[in-house]
Each structure stands twice: as structure tokens, then as C-alpha cells.
KEKOLNU-7549 format. One record per atom (N, C-alpha, C): x, y, z; residue in one letter; atom name. Coordinates in steps of 0.02 Angstrom, whole numbers. Layout:
# residues N
r xx = X&yy = Y&zz = Z&type = A&atom = CA
...
# end
This chain:
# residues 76
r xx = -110&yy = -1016&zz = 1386&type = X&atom = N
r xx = -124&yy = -987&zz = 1321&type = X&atom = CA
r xx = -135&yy = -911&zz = 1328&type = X&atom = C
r xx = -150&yy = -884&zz = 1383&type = X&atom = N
r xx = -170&yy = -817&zz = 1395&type = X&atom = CA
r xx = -92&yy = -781&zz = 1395&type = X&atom = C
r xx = -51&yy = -790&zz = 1421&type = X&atom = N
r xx = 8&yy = -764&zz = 1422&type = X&atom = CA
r xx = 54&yy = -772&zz = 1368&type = X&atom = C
r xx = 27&yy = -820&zz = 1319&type = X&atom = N
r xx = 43&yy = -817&zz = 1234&type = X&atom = CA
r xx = 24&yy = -747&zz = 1207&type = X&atom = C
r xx = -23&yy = -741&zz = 1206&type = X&atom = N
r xx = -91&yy = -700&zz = 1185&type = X&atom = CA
r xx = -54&yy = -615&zz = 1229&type = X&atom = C
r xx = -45&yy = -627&zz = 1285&type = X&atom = N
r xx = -24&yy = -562&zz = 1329&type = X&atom = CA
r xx = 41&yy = -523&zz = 1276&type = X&atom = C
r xx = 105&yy = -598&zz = 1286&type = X&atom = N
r xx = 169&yy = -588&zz = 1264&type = X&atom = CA
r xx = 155&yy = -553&zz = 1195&type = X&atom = C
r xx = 110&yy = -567&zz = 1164&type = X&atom = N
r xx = 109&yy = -547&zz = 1069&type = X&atom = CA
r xx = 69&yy = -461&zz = 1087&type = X&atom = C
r xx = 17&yy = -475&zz = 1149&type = X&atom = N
r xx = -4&yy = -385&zz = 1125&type = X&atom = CA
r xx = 77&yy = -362&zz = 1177&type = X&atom = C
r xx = 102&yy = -378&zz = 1188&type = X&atom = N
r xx = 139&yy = -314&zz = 1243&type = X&atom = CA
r xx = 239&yy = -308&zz = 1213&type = X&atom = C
r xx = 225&yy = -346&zz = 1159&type = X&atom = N
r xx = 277&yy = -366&zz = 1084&type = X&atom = CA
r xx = 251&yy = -291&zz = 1062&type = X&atom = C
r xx = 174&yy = -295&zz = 1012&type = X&atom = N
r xx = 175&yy = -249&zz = 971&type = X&atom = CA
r xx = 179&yy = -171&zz = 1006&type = X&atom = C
r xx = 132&yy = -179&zz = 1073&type = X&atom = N
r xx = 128&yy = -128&zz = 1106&type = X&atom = CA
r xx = 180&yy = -74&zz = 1136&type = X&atom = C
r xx = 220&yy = -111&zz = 1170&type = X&atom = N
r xx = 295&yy = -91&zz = 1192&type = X&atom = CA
r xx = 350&yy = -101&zz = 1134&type = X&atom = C
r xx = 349&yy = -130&zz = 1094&type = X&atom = N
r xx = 412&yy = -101&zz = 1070&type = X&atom = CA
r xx = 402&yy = -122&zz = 1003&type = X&atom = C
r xx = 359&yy = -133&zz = 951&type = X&atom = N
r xx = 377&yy = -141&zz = 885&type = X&atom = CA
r xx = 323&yy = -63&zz = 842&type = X&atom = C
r xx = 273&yy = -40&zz = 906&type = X&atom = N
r xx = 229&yy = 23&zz = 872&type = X&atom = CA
r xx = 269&yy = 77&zz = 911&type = X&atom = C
r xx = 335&yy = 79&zz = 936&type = X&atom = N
r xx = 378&yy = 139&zz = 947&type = X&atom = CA
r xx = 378&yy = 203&zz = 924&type = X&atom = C
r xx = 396&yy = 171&zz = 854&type = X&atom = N
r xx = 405&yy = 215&zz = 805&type = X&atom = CA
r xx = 351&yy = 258&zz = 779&type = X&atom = C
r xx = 274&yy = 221&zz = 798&type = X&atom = N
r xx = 229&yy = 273&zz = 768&type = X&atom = CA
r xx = 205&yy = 307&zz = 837&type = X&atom = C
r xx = 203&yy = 278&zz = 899&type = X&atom = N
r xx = 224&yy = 324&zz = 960&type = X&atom = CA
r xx = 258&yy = 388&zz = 933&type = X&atom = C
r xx = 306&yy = 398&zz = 926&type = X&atom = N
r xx = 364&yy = 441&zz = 910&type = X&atom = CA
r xx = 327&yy = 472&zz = 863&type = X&atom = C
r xx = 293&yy = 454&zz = 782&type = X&atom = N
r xx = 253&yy = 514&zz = 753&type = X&atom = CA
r xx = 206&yy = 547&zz = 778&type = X&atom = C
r xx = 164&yy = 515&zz = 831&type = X&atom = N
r xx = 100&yy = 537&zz = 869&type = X&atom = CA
r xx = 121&yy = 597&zz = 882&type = X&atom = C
r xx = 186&yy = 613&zz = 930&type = X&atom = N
r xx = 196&yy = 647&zz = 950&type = X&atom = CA
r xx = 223&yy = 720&zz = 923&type = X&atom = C
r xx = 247&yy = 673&zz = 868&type = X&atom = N
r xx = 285&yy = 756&zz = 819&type = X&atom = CA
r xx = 224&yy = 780&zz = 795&type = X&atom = C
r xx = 179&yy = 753&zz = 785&type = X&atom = N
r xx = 124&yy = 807&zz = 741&type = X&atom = CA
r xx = 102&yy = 859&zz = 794&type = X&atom = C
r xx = 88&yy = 871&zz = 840&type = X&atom = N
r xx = 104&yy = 927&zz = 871&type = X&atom = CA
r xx = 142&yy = 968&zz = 852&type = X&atom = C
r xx = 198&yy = 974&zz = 849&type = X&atom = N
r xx = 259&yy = 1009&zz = 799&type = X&atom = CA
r xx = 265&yy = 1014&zz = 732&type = X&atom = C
r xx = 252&yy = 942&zz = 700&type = X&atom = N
r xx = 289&yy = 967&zz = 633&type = X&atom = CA
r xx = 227&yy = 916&zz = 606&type = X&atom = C
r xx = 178&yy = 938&zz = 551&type = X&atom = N
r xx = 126&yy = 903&zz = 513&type = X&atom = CA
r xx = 162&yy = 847&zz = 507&type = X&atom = C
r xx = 182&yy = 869&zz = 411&type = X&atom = N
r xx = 253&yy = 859&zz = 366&type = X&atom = CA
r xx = 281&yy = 796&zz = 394&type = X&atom = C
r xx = 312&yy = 820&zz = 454&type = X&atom = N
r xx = 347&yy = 759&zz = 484&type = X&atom = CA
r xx = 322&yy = 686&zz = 509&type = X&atom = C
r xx = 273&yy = 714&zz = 540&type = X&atom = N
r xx = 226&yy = 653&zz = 587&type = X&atom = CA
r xx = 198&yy = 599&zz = 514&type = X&atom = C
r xx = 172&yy = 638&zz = 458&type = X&atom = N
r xx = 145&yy = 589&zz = 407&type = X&atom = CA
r xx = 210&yy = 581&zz = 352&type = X&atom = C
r xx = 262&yy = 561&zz = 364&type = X&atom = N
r xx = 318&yy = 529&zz = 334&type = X&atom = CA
r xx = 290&yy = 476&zz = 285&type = X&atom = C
r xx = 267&yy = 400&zz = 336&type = X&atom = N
r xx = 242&yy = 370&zz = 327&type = X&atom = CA
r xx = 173&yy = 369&zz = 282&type = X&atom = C
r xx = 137&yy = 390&zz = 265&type = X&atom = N
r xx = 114&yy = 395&zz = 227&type = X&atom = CA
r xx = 127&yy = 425&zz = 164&type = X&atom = C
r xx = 159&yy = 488&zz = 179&type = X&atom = N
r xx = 206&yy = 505&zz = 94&type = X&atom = CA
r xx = 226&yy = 453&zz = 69&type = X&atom = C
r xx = 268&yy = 414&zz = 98&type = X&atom = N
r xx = 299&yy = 373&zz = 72&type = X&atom = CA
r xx = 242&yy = 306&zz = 16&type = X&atom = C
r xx = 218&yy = 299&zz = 58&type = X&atom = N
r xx = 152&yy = 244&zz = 35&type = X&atom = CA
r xx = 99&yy = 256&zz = -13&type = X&atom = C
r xx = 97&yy = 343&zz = -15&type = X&atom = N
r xx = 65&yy = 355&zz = -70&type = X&atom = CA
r xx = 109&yy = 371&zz = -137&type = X&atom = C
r xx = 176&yy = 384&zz = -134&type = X&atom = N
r xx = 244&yy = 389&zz = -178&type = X&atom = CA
r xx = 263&yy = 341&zz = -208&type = X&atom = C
r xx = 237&yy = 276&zz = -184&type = X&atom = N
r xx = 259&yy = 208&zz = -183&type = X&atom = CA
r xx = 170&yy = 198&zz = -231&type = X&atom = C
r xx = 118&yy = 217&zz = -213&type = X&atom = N
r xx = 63&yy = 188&zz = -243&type = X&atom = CA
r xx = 60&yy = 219&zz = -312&type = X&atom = C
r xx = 104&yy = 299&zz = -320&type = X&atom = N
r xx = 73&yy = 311&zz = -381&type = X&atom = CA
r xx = 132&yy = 305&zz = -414&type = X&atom = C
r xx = 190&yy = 277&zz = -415&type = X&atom = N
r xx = 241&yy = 251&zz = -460&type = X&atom = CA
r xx = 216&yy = 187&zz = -472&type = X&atom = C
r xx = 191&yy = 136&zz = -426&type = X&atom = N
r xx = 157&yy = 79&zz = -464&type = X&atom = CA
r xx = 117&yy = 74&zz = -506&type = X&atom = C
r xx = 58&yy = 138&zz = -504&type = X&atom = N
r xx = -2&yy = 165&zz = -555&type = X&atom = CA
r xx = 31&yy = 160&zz = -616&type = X&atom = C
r xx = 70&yy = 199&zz = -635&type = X&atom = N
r xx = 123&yy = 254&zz = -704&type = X&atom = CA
r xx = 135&yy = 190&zz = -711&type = X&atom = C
r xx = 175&yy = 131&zz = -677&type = X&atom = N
r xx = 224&yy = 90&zz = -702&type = X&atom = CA
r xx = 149&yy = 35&zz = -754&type = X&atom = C
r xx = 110&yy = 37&zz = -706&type = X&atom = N
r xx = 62&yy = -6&zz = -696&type = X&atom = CA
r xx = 8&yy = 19&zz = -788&type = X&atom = C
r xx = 13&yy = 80&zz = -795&type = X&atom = N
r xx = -23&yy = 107&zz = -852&type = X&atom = CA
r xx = 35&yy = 102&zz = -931&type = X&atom = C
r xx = 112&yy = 124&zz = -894&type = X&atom = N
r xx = 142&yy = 109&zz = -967&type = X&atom = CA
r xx = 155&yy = 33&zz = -993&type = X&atom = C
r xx = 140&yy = 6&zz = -952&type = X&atom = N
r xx = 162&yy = -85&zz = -946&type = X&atom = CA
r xx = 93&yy = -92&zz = -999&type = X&atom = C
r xx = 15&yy = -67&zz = -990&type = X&atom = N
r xx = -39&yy = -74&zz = -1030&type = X&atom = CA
r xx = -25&yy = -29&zz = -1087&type = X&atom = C
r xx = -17&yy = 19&zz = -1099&type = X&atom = N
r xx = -6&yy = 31&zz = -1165&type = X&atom = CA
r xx = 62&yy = -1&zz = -1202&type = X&atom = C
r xx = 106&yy = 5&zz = -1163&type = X&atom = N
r xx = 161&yy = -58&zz = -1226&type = X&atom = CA
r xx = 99&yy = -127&zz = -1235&type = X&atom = C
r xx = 77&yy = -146&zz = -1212&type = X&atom = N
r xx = 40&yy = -208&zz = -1226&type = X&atom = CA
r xx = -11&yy = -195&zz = -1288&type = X&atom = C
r xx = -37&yy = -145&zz = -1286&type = X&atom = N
r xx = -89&yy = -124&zz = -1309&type = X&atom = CA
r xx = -42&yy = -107&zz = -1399&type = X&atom = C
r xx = 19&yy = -67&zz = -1373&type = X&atom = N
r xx = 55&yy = -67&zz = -1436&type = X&atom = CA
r xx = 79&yy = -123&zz = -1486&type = X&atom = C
r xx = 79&yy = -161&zz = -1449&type = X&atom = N
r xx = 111&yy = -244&zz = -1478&type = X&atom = CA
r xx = 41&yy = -270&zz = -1499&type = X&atom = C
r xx = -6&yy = -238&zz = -1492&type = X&atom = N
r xx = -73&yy = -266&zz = -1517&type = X&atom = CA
r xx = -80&yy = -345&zz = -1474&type = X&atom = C
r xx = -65&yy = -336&zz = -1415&type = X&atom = N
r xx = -63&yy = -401&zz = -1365&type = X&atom = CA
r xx = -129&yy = -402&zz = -1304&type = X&atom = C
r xx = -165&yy = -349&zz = -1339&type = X&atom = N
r xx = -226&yy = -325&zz = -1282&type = X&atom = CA
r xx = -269&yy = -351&zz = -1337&type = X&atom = C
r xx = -308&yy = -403&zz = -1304&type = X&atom = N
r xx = -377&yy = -419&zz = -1354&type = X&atom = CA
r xx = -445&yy = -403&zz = -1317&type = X&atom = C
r xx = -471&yy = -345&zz = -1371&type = X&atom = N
r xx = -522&yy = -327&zz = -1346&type = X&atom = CA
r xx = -601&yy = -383&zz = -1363&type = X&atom = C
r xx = -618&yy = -389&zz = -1318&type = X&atom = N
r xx = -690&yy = -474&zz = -1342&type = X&atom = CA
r xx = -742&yy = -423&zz = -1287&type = X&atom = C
r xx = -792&yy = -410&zz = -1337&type = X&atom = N
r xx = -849&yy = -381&zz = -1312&type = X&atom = CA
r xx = -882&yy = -434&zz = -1267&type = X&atom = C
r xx = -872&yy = -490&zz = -1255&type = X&atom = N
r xx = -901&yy = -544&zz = -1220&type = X&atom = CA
r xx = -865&yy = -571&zz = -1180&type = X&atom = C
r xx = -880&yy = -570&zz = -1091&type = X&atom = N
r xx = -846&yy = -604&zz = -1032&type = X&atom = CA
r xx = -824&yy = -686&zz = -1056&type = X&atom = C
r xx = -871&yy = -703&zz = -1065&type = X&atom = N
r xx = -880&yy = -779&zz = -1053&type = X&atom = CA
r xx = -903&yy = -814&zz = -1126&type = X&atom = C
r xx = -892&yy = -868&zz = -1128&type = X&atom = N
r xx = -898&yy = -907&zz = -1201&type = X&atom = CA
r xx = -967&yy = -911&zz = -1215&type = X&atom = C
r xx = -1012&yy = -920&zz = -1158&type = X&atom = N
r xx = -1085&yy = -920&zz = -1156&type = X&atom = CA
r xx = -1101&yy = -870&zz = -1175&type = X&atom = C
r xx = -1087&yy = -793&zz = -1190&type = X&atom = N
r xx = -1114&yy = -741&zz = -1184&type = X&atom = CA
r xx = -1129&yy = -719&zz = -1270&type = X&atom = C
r xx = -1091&yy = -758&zz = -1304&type = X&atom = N
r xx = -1084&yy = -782&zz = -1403&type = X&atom = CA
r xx = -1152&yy = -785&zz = -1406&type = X&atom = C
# end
């Protein structure tokens, strides 16, 4: 079972975190470059936001948002 366990860290270790090996190293050189990866993820979070806010106001336009001052039926 230990050499299960070995095979999976020396998988991620050696060859599937390569690629962020490879940014470690550019940030020395190039900021910009090294955080790719994260541009991307925050580019990706705030187009979901926008998508995520006009999706609530069309709802809100269709009068399909019901506002109930009360969580729970108990709360009447």
C-alpha cells in the first residue's frame, strides 16, 4: 500500500505540477507571465459574477423574484 501512496505523490510531483514548476521559475523574469494562471481564474470568476447578476435582474424583471420578509413558515 505504501508504494500506491509513493506512485500517486511522485505522479503529481514529477510530472503532472511541471507546468507550475515552469511558472516558479519565470517570475524571476517576467511577473505578468508566471501569474497566467491566475488571470485567467479571476477572468473566468468575474464573467460568471456579470453573467451571474444579469441572469438576477432579468428575473427580477419578469417579476419572478419573490421578495417574503420571512425565512421559514414558522417565522408568520
Amino acid at each position: 500500500m505504501k508504494s500506491f501512496f509513493e506512485g500517486i505523490a511522485t505522479l503529481f510531483t514529477d510530472y503532472l505540477f511541471l507546468p507550475y514548476d515552469y511558472f516558479r521559475t519565470l517570475e524571476v523574469t517576467n511577473w505578468w507571465g508566471a501569474n497566467i494562471i491566475n488571470w485567467i481564474f479571476i477572468i473566468i470568476c468575474c464573467a460568471a459574477m456579470v453573467y451571474w447578476v444579469k441572469q438576477l435582474n432579468l428575473h427580477k424583471a419578469n417579476n419572478e423574484d419573490t421578495q417574503d420578509t420571512t425565512a421559514h413558515s414558522f417565522l408568520k
